[in-house]
C-alpha positions in Angstrom: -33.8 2.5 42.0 -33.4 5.8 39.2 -30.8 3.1 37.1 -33.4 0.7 37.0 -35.8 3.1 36.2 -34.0 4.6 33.4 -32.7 1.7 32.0 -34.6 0.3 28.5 -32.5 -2.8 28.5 -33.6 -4.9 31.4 -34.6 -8.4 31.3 -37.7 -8.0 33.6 -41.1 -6.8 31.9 -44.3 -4.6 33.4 -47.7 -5.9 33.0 -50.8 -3.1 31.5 -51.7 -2.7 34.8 -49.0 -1.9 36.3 -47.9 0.8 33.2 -49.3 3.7 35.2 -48.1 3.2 38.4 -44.2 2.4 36.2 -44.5 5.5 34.1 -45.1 7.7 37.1 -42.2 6.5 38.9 -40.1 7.2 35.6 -41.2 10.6 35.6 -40.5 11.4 39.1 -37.0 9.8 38.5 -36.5 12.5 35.4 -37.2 15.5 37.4 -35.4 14.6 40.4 -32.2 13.2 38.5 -29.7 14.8 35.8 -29.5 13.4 33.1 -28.1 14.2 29.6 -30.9 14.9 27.1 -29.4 18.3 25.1 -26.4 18.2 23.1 -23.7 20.3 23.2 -25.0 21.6 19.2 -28.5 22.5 20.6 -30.1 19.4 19.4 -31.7 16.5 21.7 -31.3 12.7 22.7 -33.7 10.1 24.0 -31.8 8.4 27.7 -34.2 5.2 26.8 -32.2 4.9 23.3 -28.8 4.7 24.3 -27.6 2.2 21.9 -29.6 3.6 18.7 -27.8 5.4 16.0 -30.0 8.5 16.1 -28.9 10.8 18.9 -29.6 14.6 17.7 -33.3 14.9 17.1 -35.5 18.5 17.4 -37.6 18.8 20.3 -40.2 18.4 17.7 -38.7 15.3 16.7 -37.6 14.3 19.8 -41.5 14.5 21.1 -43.1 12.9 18.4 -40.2 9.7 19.4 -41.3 9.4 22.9 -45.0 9.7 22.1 -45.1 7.0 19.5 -43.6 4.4 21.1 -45.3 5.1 24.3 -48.5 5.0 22.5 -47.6 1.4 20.5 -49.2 -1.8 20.9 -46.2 -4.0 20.3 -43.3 -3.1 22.7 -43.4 -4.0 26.0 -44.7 -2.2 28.9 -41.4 -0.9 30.3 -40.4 0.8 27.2 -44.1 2.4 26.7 -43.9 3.7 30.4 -40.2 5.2 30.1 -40.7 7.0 27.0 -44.5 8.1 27.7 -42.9 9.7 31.2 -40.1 10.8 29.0 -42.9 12.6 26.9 -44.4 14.3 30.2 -41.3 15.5 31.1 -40.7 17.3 27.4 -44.1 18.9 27.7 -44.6 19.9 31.4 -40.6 20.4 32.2 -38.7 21.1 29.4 -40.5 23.0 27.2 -41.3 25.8 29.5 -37.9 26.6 29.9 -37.3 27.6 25.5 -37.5 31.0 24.7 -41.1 31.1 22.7 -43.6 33.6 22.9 -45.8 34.0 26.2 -49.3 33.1 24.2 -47.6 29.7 22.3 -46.6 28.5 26.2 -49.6 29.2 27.4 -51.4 27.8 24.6 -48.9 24.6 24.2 -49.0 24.2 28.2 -53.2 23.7 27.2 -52.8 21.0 25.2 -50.5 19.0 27.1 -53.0 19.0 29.6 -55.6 17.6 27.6 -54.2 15.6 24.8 -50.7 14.3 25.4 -50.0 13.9 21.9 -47.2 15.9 19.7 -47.2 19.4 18.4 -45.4 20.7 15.6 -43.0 23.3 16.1 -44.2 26.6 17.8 -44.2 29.7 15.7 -40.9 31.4 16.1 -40.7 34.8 17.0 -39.5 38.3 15.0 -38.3 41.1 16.3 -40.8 43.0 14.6 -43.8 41.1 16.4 -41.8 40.5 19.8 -42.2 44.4 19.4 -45.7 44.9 18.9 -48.3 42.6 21.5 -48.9 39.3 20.8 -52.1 37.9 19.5 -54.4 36.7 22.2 -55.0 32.9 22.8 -58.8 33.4 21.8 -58.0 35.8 18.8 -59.8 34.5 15.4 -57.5 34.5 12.7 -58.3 33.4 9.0 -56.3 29.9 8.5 -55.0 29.4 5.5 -53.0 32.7 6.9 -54.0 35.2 4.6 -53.0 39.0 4.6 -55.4 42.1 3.7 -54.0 44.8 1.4 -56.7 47.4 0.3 -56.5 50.3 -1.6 -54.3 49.2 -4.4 -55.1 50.7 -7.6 -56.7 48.6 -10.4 -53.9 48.6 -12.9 -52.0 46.8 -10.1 -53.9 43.3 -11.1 -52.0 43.2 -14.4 -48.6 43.7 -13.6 -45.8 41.6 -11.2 -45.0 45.1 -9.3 -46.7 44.5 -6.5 -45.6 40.9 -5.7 -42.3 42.0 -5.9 -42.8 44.7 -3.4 -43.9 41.8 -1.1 -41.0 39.6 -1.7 -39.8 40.4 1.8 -42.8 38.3 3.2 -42.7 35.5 1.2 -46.0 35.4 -0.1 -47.2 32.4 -2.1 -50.2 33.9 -3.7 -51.5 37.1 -4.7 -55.7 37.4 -5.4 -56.9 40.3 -6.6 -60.7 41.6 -5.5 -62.4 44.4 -7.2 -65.3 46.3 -5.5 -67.4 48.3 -8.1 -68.2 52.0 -7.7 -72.3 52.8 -6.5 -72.3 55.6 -9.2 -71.3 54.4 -12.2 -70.5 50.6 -11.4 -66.5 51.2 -12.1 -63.8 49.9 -9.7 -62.2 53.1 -8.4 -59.6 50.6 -6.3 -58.6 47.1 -5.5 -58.3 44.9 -2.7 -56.1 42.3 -2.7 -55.6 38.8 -0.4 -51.6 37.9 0.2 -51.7 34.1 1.0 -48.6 32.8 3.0 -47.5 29.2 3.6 -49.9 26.6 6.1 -47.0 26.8 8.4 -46.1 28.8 11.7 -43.0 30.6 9.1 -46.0 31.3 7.3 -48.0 33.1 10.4 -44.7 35.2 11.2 -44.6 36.2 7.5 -48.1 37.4 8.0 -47.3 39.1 11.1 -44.4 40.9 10.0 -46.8 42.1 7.0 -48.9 43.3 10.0 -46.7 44.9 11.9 -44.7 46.9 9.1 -47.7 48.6 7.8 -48.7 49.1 11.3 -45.4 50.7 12.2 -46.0 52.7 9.2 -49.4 53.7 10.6 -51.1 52.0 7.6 -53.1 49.0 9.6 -56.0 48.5 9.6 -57.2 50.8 12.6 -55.5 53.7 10.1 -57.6 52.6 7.1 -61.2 52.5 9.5 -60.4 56.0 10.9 -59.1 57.6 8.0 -60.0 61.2 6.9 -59.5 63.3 3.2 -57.8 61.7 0.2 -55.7 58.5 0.6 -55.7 57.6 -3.1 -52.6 55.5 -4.1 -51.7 54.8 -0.2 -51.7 50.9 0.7 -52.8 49.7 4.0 -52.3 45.9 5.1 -53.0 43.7 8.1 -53.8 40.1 8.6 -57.3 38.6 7.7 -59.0 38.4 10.8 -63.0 37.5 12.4 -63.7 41.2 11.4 -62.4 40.7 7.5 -64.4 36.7 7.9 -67.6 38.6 8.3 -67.1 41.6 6.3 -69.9 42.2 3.3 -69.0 42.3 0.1 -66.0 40.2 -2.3 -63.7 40.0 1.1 -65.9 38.4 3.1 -67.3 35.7 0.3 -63.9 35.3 -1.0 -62.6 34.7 2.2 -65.8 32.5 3.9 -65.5 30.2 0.5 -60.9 29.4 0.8 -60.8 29.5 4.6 -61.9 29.5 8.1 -62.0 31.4 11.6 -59.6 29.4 14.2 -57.5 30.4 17.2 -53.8 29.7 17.4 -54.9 27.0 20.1 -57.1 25.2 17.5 -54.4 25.1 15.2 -51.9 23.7 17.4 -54.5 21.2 18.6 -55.4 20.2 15.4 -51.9 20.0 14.0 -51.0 17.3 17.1 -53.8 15.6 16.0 -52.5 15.0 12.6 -49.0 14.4 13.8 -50.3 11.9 16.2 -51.8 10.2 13.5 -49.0 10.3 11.4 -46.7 8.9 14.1 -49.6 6.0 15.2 -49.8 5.1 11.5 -45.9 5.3 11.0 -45.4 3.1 14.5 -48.0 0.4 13.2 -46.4 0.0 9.9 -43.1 -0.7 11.4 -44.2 -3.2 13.8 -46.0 -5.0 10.9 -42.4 -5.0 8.7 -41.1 -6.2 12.6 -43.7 -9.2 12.3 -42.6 -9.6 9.1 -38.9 -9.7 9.5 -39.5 -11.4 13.1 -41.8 -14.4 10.7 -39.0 -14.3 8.3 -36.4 -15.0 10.4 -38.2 -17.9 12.5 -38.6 -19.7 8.5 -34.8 -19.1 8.5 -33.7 -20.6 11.2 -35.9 -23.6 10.5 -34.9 -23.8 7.1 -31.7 -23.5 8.2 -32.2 -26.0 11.1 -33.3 -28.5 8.4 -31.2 -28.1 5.9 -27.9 -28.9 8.4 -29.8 -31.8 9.8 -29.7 -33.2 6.2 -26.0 -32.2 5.9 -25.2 -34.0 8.9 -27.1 -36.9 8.0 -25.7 -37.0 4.3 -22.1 -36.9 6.1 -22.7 -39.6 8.3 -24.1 -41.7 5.3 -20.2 -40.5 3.6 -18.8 -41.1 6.3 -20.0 -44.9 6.2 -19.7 -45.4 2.6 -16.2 -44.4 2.6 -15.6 -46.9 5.9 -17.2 -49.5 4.0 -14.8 -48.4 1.0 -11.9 -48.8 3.3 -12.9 -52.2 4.7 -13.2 -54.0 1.5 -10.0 -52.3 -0.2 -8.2 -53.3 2.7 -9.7 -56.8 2.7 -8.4 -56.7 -1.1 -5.4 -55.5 -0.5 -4.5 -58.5 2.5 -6.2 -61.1 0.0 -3.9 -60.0 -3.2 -1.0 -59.8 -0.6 -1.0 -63.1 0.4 -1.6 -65.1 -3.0 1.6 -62.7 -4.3 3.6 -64.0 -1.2 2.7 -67.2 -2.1 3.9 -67.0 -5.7 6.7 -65.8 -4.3 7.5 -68.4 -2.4 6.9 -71.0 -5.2 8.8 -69.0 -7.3 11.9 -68.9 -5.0 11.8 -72.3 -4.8 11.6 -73.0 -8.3 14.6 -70.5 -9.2 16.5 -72.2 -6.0 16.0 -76.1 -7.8 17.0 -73.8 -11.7 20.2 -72.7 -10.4 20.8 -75.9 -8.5 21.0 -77.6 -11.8 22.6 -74.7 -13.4 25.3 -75.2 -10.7 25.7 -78.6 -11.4 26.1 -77.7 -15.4 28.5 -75.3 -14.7 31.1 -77.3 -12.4 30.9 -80.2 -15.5 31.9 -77.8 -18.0 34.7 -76.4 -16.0 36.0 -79.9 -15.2 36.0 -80.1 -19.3 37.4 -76.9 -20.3 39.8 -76.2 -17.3 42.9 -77.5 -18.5 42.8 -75.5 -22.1 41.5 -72.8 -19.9 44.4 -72.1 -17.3 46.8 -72.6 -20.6 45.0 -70.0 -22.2 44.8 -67.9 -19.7 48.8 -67.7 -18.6 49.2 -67.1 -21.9 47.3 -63.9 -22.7 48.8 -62.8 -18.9 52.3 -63.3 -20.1 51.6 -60.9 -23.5 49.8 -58.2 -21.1 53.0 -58.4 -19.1 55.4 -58.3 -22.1 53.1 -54.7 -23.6 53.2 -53.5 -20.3 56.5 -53.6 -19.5 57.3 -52.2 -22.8 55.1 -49.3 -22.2 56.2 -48.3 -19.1 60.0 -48.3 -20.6 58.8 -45.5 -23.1 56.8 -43.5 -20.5 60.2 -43.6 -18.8 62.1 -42.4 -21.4 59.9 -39.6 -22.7 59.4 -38.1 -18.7 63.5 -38.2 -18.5 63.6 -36.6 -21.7 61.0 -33.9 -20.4 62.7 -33.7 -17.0 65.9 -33.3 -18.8 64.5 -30.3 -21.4 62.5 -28.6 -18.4 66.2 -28.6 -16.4 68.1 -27.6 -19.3 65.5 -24.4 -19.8 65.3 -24.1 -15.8 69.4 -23.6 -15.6 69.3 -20.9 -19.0 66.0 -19.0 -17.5 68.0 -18.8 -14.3 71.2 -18.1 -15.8 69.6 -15.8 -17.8 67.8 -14.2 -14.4 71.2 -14.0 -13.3 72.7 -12.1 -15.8 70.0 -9.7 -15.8 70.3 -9.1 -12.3 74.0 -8.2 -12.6 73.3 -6.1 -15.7 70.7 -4.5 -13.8 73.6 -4.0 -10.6 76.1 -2.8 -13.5 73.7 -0.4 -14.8 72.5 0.9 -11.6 76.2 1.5 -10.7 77.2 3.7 -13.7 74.0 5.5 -13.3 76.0 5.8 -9.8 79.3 7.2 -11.4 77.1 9.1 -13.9 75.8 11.2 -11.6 78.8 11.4 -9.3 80.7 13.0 -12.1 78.1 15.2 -12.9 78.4 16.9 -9.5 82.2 16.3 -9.6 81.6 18.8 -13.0 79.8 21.1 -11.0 81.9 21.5 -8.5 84.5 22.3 -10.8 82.4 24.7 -12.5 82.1 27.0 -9.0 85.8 26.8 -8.5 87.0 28.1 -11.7 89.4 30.9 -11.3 91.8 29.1 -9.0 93.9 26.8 -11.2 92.2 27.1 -14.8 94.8 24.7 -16.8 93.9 21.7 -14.4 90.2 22.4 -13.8 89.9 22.4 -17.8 91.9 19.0 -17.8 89.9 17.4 -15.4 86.6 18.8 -17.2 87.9 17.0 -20.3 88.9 13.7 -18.7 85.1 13.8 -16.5 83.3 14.2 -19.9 85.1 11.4 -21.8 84.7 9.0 -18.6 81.0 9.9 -18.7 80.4 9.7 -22.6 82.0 6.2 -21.9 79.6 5.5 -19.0 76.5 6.8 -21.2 77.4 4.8 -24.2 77.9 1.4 -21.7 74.6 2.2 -20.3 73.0 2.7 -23.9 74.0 -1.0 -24.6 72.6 -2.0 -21.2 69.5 -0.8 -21.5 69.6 -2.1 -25.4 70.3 -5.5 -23.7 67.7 -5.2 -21.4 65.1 -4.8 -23.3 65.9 -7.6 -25.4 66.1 -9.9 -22.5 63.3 -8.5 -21.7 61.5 -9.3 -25.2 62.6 -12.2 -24.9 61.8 -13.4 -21.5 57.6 -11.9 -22.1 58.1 -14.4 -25.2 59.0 -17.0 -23.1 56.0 -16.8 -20.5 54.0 -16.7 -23.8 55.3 -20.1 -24.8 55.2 -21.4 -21.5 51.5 -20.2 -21.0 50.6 -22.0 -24.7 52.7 -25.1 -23.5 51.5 -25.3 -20.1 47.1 -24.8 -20.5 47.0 -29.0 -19.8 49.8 -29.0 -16.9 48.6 -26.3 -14.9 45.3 -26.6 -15.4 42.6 -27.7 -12.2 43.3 -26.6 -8.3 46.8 -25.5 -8.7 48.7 -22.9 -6.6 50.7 -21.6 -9.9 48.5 -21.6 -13.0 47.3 -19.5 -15.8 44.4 -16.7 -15.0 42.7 -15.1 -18.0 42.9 -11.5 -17.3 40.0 -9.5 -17.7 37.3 -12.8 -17.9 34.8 -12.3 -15.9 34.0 -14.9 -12.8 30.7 -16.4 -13.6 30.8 -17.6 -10.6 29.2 -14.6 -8.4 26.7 -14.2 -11.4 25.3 -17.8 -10.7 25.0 -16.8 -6.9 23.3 -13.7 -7.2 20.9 -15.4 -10.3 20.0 -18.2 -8.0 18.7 -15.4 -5.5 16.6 -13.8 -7.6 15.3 -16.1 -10.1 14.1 -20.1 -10.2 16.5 -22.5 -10.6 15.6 -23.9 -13.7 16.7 -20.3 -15.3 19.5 -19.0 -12.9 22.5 -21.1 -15.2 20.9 -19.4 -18.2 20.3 -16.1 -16.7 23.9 -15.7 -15.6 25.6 -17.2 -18.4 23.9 -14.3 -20.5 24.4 -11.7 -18.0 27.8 -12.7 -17.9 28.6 -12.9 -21.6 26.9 -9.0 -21.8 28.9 -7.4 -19.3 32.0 -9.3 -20.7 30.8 -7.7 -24.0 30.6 -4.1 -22.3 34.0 -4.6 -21.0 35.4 -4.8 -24.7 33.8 -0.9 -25.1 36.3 1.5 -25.6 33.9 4.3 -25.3 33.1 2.9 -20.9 36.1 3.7 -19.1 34.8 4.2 -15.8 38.0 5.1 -14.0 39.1 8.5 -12.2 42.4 10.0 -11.5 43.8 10.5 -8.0 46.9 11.8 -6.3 48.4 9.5 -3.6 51.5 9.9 -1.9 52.4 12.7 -4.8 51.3 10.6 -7.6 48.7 10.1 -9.9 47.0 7.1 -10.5 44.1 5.5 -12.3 41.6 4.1 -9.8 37.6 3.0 -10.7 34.9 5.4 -10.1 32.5 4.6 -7.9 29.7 6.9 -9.4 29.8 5.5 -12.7 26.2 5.0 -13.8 26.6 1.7 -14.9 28.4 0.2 -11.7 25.3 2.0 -9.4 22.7 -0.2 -12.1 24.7 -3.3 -11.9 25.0 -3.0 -7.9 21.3 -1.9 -7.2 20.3 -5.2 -9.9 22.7 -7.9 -8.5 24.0 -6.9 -5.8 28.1 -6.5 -4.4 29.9 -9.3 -5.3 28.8 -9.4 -9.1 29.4 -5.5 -9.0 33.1 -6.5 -7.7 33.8 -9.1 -10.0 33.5 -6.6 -13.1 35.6 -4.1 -10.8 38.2 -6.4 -10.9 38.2 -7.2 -14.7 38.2 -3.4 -15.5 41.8 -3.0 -13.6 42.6 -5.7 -14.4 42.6 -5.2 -18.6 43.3 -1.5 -17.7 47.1 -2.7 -16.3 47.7 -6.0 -18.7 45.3 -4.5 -21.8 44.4 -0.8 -22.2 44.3 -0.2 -25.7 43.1 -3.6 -26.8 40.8 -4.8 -23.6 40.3 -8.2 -24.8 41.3 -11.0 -22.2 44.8 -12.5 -22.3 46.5 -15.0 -20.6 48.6 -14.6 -17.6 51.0 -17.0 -14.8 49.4 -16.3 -12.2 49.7 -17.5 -8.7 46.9 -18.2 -7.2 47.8 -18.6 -3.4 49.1 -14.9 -3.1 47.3 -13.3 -5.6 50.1 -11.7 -8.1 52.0 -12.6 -11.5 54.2 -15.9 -11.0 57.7 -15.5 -11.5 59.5 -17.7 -13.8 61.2 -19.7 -10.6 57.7 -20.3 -9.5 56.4 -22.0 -12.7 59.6 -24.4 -12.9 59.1 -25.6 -9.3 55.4 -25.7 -9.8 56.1 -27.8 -13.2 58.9 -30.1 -11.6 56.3 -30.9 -8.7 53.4 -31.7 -11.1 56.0 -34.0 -13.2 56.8 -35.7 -9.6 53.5 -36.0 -8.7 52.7 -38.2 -12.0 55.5 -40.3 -11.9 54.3 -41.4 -8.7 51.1 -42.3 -9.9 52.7 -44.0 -13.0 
């Protein structure tokens, strides 16, 4: 039963009879059960609101929630009995059990008994009045608070001196009262009225003014009993019935700004006010409820309308555009079957044309066939004739080729051959060379033991090796002209053989150091439309091929391998990192290639130059290799021919 109790969201309602009997049982629920209503930071929650935003209210705040919307007109009866118990419970249960001040319990515990509306926070407490005793709950006091400080010297009215020296009460107002002497009619001192805020902060302000000058023996029991000369000693304490019905500028002045109440008349009054503050506040938001409640209900009919009219306008498209459909397809069958028709005549017509046409035909070929055929063998028999004349010259000219291309086939190989045994010759003297070079150096160690034919044999070594040098002077002369001579050959072959060679060949000419515009149209066609990838690469290409010309880019490093140095590409090169993060590996390997590749054929010059190349193992062709490759091409036509 305490869930359904406690719970604010249930579907069943309670009638205004049966509120009392409800509220009770919530009540009895609270005090019996535990539930969560202080927060772990000191503030409080409503257990009716669990779904609201607003969880940390003051217990001020916290009461003033409960009591308004128990007290509403417009919510219904299980929510006015929840939070009017909840309300019972903060007056009668909870708030007995803050720390406050005996008199402001007592006094609170009053009014909660008789009017069970909100109060504003209780005064808090000082240590300087928790000290002294505590007002009584019938004690008159002056409210607005006021304070009484008497025998302050006239000259104090003119100057800020003294309001400073209250600054640690936080007065908001200083008035100033002069009683005239009975001799002579002259002020001899001043009393002045320190005014503090219409709050409780400002009834502990006046209490702590109280209580220092009573600690100081300055109150106002000092100033009624006081003896001898006290000229230029202030003595305070707060206004009071006493000071309300004093003679004189005190008692007018203080009759005329304020009036005699109790703390429990205060507090009473103050729940007044707050209660209807929170009545007013509660009405004006059910009206803005009505409101928005009214407003909605036009939506939803507005909105209820204006979808019936959508609905209605898309049925009435909906129709028009089936209508549409009917009579375009009923045009479209119509106009279909008078253009089949046509075509039929048509057909028929062009079947009759050619009929005739036909017939024409076959009569003028009866006329014209014999002249015809005549003709006819004729122009054959001349086609024959040229052709056969033709093919007698092709003949000729590919013997004549055949026969040149053998001819320079047998010298390049007899040519190879040579070289080869030059090369053998060469190698072997280098042989002897060095053979009588040691021979000499043995002698050299065994001088001493037959002088006369060491020094012959010395003189017969040295002529046999300045014989052997100058032979090997003239071979390596000859060499190098063969060699000249053979580089001047590829060159001539390379000019004569661009047409030969050229398409999907396994021997044909590369152009070393061109770049292969073929990986920059791949990666282009990755990263831009296709309408622009050709153009892109063909300028990317023709730039790095430009860079490549640079002598002042020569991205290579040497290394030692095996005991050797070498020139290898360097990997860190600013240039290759752009190019490779931009388009990626194989464009960054194609200009990789090109740079060893003019670094061996072209270093000084890097410009691209032609090369025989064979393409199936990936190296320079040798000269054997280009005459087979040229003897099968010329094969290979004459089969066609």
């Amino acid at each position: 039963m305490e869930a359904g109790l406690l719970s604010d969201e249930e579907d069943t309602d309670v009638s205004d009879s049966e509120v009392e009997d409800y509220e009770e049982e919530c009540y009895q629920a609270l005090k019996t059960g535990n539930h969560r209503i202080r927060n772990p930071d000191g503030t409080f929650r409503c257990p009716f609101c669990t779904g609201k935003k607003k969880q940390d209210y003051q217990f001020k705040d916290l009461l003033q929630h409960a009591t308004g919307i128990g007290a509403s007109s417009s919510r219904k009866g299980s929510q006015k009995a929840h939070h009017r118990a909840f309300a019972r419970f903060l007056q009668l249960d909870l708030f007995p059990s803050l720390s406050l001040p005996p008199a402001l319990k007592a006094a609170f515990a009053t009014v909660a008994a008789g009017e069970p509306s909100p109060i504003q926070s209780p005064p808090p407490s000082s240590s300087s009045y928790s000290a002294s005793k505590p007002p009584l709950e019938d004690e008159l006091f002056v409210w607005p608070w006021m304070a009484v400080l008497v025998n302050a010297p006239p000259s104090a009215a003119d100057g800020d001196d003294l309001k400073e020296n209250l600054s640690d009460f936080n007065p908001v107002d200083t008035v100033h009262l002069h009683e005239e002497d009975d001799l002579n009619g002259k002020s001899t001192c001043a009393t002045v009225i320190v005014k503090f805020l219409r709050n409780w902060g400002g009834f502990k302000n006046a209490m702590d003014f109280e209580n220092h000058f009573r600690a100081s023996h300055r109150g106002k029991k000092e100033w009624a009993e006081r003896q001898g000369d006290v000229s230029g000693v202030l003595f305070g304490w707060i206004a009071s019935a006493d000071d309300y019905n004093a003679g004189g500028a005190l008692g007018r002045y203080l009759k005329k700004h304020g009036d005699l109440k109790t703390i429990l008349q205060v507090i009473k009054e103050e729940s007044k006010e707050t209660g209807k503050i929170v009545a007013i506040l509660a009405n004006q938001i059910d009206i803005k409820n009505q409101y928005l409640h009214d407003l909605e209900v036009r939506y939803n009919t507005t909105s209820h309308s204006l979808s019936r009219v959508m609905e209605e306008k898309d049925q009435l498209h909906q129709a028009y555009n089936d209508e549409m459909r009917n009579l375009q397809r009923n045009a479209r069958e119509t106009t279909r079957k008078i253009f089949d028709e046509n075509e039929k005549l048509r057909m028929e017509l062009d079947l009759k044309r050619k009929e005739i046409d036909l017939r024409c035909k076959e009569l003028d070929k009866l006329e014209a066939q014999n002249e015809g055929d005549k003709k006819k063998l004729d122009d054959e028999k001349q086609k024959v004739e040229l052709a056969t004349i033709v093919q007698k010259e092709a003949e000729e000219e590919v013997l004549k080729l055949v026969e040149d291309q053998k001819k320079e086939k047998e010298a390049a190989l007899a040519r190879l051959l040579q070289l080869e045994k030059e090369l053998d010759q060469k190698q072997q003297l280098e042989l002897e060379i060095e053979t009588l070079n040691w021979n000499l150096r043995v002698m050299k160690h065994l001088e001493g033991q037959n002088d006369a034919d060491i020094q012959e044999m010395e003189q017969k070594l040295e002529r046999e090796r300045e014989q052997l040098e100058f032979l090997n002077s003239a071979l390596i002369s000859k060499e190098r002209q063969s060699n000249d001579e053979l580089q001047e050959a590829r060159k001539e072959l390379i000019k004569g053989l661009e047409d030969l060679l050229s398409g999907r060949t396994l021997i044909g000419i590369k152009r070393m150091g061109e770049l292969d515009e073929k990986a920059f149209q791949n990666a282009c066609r990755k990263k831009y439309k296709a309408e622009e990838a050709d153009i892109k690469a063909a300028e990317l290409c023709s730039s790095w091929q430009e860079e490549l010309k640079k002598p002042a880019w020569h991205p290579f490093k040497i290394v030692t391998s095996d005991g050797k140095e070498q020139e290898v590409i360097d990997e860190d090169d600013t240039n290759l990192k752009k190019l490779w993060i931009e388009l990626g590996d194989d464009v960054c390997n194609a200009v990789k290639t090109a740079l060893v590749e003019l670094n061996d054929y072209n270093p000084s010059g890097r410009y691209v130059i032609p090369e025989l190349w064979n393409f199936k193992e990936r190296r320079k062709a040798t000269m054997k290799e280009v005459i087979v490759a040229i003897l099968k091409q010329w094969r290979s036509q004459k089969r066609k021919r």
